[in-house]
C-alpha positions in Angstrom: 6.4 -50.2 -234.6 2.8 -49.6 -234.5 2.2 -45.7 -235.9 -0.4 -44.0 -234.2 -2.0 -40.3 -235.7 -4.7 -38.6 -233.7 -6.5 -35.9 -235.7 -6.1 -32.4 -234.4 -7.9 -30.5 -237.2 -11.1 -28.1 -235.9 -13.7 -30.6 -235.9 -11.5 -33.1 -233.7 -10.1 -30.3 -231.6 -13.7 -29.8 -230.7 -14.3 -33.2 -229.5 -11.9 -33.5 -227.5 -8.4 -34.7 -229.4 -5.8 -33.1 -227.1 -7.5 -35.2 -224.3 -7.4 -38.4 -226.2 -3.6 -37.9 -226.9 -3.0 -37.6 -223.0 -5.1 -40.7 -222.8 -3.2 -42.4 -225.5 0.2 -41.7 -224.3 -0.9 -42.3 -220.9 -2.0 -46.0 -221.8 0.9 -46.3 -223.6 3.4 -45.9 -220.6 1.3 -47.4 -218.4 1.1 -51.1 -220.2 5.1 -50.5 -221.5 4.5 -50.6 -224.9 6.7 -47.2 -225.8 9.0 -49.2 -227.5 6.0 -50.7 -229.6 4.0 -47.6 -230.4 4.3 -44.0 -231.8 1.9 -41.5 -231.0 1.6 -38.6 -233.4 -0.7 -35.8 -234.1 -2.2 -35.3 -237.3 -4.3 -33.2 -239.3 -7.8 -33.8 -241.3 -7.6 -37.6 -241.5 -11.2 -37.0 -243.7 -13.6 -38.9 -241.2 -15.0 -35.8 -239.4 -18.2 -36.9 -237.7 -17.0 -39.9 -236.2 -15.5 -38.5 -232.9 -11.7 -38.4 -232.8 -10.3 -39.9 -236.0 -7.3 -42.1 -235.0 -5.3 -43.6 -237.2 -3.5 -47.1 -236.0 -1.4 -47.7 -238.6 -3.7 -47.6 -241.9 -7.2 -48.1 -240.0 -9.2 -45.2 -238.6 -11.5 -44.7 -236.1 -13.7 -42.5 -234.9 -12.8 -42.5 -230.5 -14.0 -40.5 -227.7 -12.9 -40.5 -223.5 -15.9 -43.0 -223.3 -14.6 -45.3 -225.8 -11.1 -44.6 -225.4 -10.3 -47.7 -223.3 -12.3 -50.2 -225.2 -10.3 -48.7 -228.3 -6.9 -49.2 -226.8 -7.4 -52.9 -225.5 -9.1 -53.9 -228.8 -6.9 -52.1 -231.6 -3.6 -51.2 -230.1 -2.8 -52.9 -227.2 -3.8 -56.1 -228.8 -1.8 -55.5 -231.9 1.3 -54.4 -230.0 1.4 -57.7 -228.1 0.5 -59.9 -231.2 3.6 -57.5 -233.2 5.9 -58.7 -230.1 
């Protein structure tokens, strides 16, 4: 199970974490991977001014709703179906 923790500290909040939780679950359900991956919310995951922190597993990165898509295709999606 691939874990998934999207900040939702002040600086986060601000840019926009709540939306990129929708669009996380969202993708999730759409490409049938709730089996495969748990979405969480987190606090302060120490990587502020890098957008959204999101951690996928032990890696985090910083995401937006621009990048969001890219983001899921490249580091979950990918490693869901590779985990399979």
């Amino acid at each position: 199970m691939i874990k998934i923790n999207v900040c939702v500290g002040s600086s986060c909040h601000i840019r926009g974490s709540y939306k990129i939780i929708e669009l996380m679950n969202n993708a999730v359900k759409e490409n049938g991977l709730e089996d495969k991956v748990a979405v969480s919310a987190a606090f302060c995951l120490g990587h502020c001014m890098n957008g959204v922190s999101v951690k996928v597993n032990d890696q985090i990165f910083g995401v937006n709703e621009d990048s969001f898509n890219e983001f899921f295709e490249d580091h979950v999606k990918t490693l869901a179906l590779t985990e399979a």
